[in-house]
C-alpha positions, 0 to 999 in steps of 0.5 A: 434411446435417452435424446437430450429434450425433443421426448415430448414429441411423438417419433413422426416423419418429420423426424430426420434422424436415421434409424435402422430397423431391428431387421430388414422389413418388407414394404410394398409400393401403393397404387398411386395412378399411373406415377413410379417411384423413383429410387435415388442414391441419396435420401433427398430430392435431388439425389441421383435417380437410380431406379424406378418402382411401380405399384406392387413392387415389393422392397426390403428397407433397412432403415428409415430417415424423416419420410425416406426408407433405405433399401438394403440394396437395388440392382448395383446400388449399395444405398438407395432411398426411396420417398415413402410419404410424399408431405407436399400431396399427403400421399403414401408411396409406400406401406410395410407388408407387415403390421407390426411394421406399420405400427413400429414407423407410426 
């Protein structure tokens, strides 16, 4: 995709642009003592909590904006988000099964 200047800089989490993944990927909720992780209706903070993952739940996400990863779906909620890299602690909540996955986000 040809973006007007910004190309010298490394697609990171900070990157608040949406991207849709090529197909759904598999991710899968870290070990992160005994925290959940909170679904929520919108890729914000303060976004409405839909729902809770524990470590070692698996989701599909379908698409991926700054640190938040859509969710194909959860339960009735169409569009959930989850918070996969927590920037304040440097915490990952979240890692793709796949590796080329991984590789793909960076």
């Amino acid at each position: 995709g040809a973006g007007a200047g910004g190309e010298d800089r490394p697609p990171g989490i900070a990157d608040e642009i949406y991207k849709k993944f090529t197909r759904p990927q598999p991710w899968t909720v870290c070990q992160i003592g005994e925290n959940l992780v909170n679904i929520r209706e919108g890729p914000h903070v303060e976004a409405e909590r839909v729902g809770q993952l524990k470590a070692g739940d698996k989701v599909e996400a379908v698409g991926r904006k700054g640190c938040w990863l859509h969710l194909a779906r959860y339960g009735a909620e169409q569009e959930p988000w989850v918070l996969y890299f927590y920037q304040k602690l440097d915490a990952r909540l979240l890692r793709p099964v796949r590796r080329a996955d991984a590789e793909a986000i960076g």
